[in-house]
VEXDREN-2710 file (C-alpha; in Angstrom, 1 decimal):
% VEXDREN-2710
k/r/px/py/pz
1/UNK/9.1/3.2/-11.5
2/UNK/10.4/2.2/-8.7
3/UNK/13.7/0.1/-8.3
4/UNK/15.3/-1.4/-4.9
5/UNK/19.0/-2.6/-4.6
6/UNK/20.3/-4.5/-1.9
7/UNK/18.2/-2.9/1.0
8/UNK/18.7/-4.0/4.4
9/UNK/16.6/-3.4/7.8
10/UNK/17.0/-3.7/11.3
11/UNK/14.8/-3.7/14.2
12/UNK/17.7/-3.4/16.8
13/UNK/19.5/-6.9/16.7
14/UNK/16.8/-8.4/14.2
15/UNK/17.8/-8.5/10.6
16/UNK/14.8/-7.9/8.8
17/UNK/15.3/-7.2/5.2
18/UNK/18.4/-9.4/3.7
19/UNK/19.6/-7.6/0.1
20/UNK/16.5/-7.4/-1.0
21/UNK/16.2/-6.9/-4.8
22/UNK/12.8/-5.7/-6.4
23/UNK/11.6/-4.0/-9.4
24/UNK/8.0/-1.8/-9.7
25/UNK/7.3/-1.8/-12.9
26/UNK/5.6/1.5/-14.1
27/UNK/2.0/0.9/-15.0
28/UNK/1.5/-2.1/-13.2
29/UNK/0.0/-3.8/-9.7
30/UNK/2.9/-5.7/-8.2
31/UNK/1.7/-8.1/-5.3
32/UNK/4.2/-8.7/-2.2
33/UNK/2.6/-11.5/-1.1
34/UNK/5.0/-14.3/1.8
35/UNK/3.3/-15.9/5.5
36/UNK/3.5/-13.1/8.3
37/UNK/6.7/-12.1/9.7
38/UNK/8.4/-11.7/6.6
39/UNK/9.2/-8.7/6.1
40/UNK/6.7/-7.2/3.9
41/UNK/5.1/-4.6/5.9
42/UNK/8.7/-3.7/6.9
43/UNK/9.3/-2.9/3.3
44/UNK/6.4/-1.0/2.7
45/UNK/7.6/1.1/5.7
46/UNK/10.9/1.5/4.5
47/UNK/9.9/2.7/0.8
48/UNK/7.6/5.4/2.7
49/UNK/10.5/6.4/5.0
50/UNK/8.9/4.9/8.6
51/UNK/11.4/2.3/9.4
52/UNK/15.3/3.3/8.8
53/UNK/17.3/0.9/6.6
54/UNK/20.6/0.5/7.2
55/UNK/21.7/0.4/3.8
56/UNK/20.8/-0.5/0.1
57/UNK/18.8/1.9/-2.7
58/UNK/15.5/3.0/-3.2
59/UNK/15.7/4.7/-6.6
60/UNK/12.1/6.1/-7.6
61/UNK/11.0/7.5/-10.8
62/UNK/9.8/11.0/-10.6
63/UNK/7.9/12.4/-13.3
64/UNK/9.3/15.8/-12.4
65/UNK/12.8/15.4/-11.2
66/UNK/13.7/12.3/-12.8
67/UNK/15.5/9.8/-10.8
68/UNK/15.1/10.0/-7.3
69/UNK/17.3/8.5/-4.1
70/UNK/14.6/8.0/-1.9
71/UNK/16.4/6.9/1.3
72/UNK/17.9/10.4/1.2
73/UNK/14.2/11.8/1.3
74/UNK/12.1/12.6/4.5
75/UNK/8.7/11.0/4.7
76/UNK/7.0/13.9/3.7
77/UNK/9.0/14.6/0.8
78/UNK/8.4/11.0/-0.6
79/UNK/5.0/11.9/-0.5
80/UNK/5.3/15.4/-2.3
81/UNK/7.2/13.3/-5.1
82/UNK/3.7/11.3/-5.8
83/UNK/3.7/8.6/-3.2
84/UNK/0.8/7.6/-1.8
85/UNK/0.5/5.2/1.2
86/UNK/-2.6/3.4/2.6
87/UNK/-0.8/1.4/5.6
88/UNK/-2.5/-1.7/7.4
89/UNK/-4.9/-0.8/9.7
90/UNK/-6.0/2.5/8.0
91/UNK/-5.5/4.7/10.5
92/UNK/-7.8/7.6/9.7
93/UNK/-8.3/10.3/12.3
94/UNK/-11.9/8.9/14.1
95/UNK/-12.8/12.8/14.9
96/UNK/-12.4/14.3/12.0
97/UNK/-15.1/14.2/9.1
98/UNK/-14.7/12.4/5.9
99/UNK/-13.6/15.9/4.2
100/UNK/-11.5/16.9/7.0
101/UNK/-9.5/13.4/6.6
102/UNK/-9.6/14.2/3.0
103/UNK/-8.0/17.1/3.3
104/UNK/-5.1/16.2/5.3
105/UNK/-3.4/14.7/2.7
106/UNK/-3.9/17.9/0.8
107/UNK/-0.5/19.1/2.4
108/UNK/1.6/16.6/0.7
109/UNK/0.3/18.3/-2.7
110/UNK/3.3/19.1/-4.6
111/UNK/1.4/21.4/-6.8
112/UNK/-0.3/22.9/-3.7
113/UNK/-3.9/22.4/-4.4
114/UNK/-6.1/22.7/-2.0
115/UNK/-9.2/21.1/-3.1
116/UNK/-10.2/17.7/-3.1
117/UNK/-10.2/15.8/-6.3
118/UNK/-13.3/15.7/-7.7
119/UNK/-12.2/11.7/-9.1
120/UNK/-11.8/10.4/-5.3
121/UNK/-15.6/11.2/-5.3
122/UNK/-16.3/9.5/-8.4
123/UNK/-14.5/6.5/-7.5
124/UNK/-15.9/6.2/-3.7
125/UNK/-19.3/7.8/-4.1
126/UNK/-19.7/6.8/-0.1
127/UNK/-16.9/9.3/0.6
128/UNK/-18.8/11.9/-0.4
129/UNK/-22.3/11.1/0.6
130/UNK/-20.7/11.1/4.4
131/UNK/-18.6/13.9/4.0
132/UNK/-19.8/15.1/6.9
133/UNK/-19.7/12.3/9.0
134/UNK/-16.9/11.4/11.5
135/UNK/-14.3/8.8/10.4
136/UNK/-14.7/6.9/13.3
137/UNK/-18.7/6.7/12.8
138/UNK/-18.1/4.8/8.9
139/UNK/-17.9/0.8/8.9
140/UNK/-14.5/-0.6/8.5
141/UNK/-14.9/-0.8/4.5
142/UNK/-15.8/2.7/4.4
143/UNK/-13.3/3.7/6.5
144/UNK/-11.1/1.9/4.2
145/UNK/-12.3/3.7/1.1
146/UNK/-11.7/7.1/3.2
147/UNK/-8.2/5.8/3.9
148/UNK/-7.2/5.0/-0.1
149/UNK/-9.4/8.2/-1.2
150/UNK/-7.0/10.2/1.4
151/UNK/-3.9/8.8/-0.4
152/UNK/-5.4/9.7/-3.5
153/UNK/-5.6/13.2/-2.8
154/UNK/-2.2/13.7/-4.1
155/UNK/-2.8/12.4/-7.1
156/UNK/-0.1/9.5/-6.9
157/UNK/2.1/8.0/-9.4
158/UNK/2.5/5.1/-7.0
159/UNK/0.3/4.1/-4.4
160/UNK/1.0/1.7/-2.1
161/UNK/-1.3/-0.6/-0.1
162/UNK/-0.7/-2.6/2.8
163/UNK/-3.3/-5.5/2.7
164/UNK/-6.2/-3.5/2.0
165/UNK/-9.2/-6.1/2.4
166/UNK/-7.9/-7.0/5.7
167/UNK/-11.5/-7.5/7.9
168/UNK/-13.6/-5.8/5.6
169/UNK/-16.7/-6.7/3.9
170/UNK/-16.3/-9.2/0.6
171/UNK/-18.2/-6.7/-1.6
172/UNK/-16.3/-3.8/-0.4
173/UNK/-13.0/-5.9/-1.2
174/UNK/-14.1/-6.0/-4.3
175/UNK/-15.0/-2.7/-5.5
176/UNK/-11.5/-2.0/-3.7
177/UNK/-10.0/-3.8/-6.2
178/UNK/-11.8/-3.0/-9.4
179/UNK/-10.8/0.8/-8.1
180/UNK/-7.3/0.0/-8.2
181/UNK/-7.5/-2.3/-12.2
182/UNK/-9.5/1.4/-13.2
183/UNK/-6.7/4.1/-12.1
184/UNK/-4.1/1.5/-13.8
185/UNK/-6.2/1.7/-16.9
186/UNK/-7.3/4.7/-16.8
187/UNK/-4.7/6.7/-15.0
188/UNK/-1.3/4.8/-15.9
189/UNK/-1.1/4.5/-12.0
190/UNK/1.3/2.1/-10.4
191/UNK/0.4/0.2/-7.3
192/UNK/2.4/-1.6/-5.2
193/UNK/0.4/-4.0/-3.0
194/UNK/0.5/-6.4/0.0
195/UNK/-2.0/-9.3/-0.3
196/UNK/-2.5/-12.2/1.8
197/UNK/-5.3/-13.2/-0.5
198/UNK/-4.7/-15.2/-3.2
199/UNK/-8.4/-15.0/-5.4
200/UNK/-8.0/-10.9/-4.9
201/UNK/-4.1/-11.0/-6.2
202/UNK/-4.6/-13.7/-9.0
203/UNK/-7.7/-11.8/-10.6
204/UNK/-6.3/-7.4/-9.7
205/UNK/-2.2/-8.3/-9.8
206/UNK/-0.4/-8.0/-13.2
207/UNK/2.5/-9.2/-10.9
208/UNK/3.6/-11.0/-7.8
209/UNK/6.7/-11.5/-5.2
210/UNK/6.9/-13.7/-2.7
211/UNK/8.9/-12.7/0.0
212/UNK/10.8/-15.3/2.9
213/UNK/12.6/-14.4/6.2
214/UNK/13.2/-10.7/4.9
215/UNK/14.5/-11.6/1.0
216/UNK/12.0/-12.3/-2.5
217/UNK/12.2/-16.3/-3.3
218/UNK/9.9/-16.4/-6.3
219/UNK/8.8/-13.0/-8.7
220/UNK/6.6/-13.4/-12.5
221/UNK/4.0/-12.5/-13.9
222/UNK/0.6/-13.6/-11.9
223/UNK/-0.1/-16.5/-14.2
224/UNK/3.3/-17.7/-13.0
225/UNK/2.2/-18.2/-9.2
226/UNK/1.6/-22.2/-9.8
227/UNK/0.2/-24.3/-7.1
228/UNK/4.1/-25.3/-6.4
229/UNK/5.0/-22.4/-5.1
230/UNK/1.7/-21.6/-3.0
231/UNK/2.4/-24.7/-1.1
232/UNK/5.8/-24.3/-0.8
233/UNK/6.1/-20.5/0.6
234/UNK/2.3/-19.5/1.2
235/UNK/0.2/-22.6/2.9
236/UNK/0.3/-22.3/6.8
END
């Protein structure tokens, strides 16, 4: 699905991402996983098209086109090839309703639909009980739901999430997560995810990476991550 070749990053004399090598697998939730400072919100942001890399592939799958270049793709044209991005710290738009957010990430439709998919509602049934609530007026963990239901509007072949129980409510975390095991299942979606929690990784992951000073240092399956390699690259 989605397949990086020696990518490299800067943040003006900083070397963030070293040759980085990584392979989505279609079908699958792939966990970046690595103590902060890393890199791995960096490489979220440079998959999407925020950050500038300075060199290195991004070759994506498209269901449509076929392979795709992405570093040669604006953000909003990553986004029209099925992309969907829920970054850290949600940012939802606090005066706009729950639709209204909705419905701003109807413009990165490809097919140019306009209306909301009814499956958002049937997988955050909160989204659409305060549909006409402001964003800014929901609790973080529904304001999180809004965030991944607004990235679903596109109907995504990949969707990626950027620590998405960070400070929310354990019960909310979890229905987060069975969300994202039922559109793998159900939809053939692929998810790429960054996790600082090991329980939430080890029980929704099918895989995991564990990234160090800007470069992946240990990848498997997620019965692979042994108690070794927690303490060695994960304990702080």
């Amino acid at each position: 699905m989605l397949s990086i070749e020696k990518l490299n990053q800067f943040y003006g004399e900083s070397h963030t991402l070293w040759d980085l090598d990584l392979d989505v697998p279609e079908g699958q939730c792939t966990c970046v996983m690595g103590r902060n400072g890393v890199g791995k919100t960096t490489l979220m942001k440079a998959v999407m098209g925020e950050v500038a890399v300075a060199d290195g592939q991004l070759r994506y799958e498209d269901g449509a086109e076929g392979e795709v270049e992405l570093t040669q793709k604006p953000i909003e044209a990553r986004s029209r090839l099925g992309i969907g991005y829920v970054p850290q710290g949600r940012q939802i738009f606090p005066l706009l309703t729950v639709e209204d957010n909705l419905r701003t990430g109807l413009a990165a439709r490809r097919d140019g639909v306009k209306k909301i998919p009814e499956r958002v509602f049937d997988l955050f049934p909160v989204l659409k009980d305060m549909k006409h609530r402001r964003g800014g007026d929901l609790s973080g963990g529904q304001q999180q739901q809004l965030a991944i239901g607004r990235a679903l509007v596109i109907e995504p072949r990949l969707l990626i999430l950027d620590e998405p129980g960070e400070g929310i409510q354990p019960n909310i975390v979890s229905q987060i997560g069975q969300v994202i095991r039922q559109l793998i299942n159900e939809d053939g979606l692929t998810v790429l995810l960054v996790e600082q929690k090991l329980p939430f990784a080890r029980k929704y992951a099918d895989r995991f990476v564990i990234m160090d000073r800007g470069r992946p240092v240990a990848k498997g399956a997620i019965n692979e991550l042994s108690d070794e390699l927690i303490q060695q690259h994960l304990t702080v």
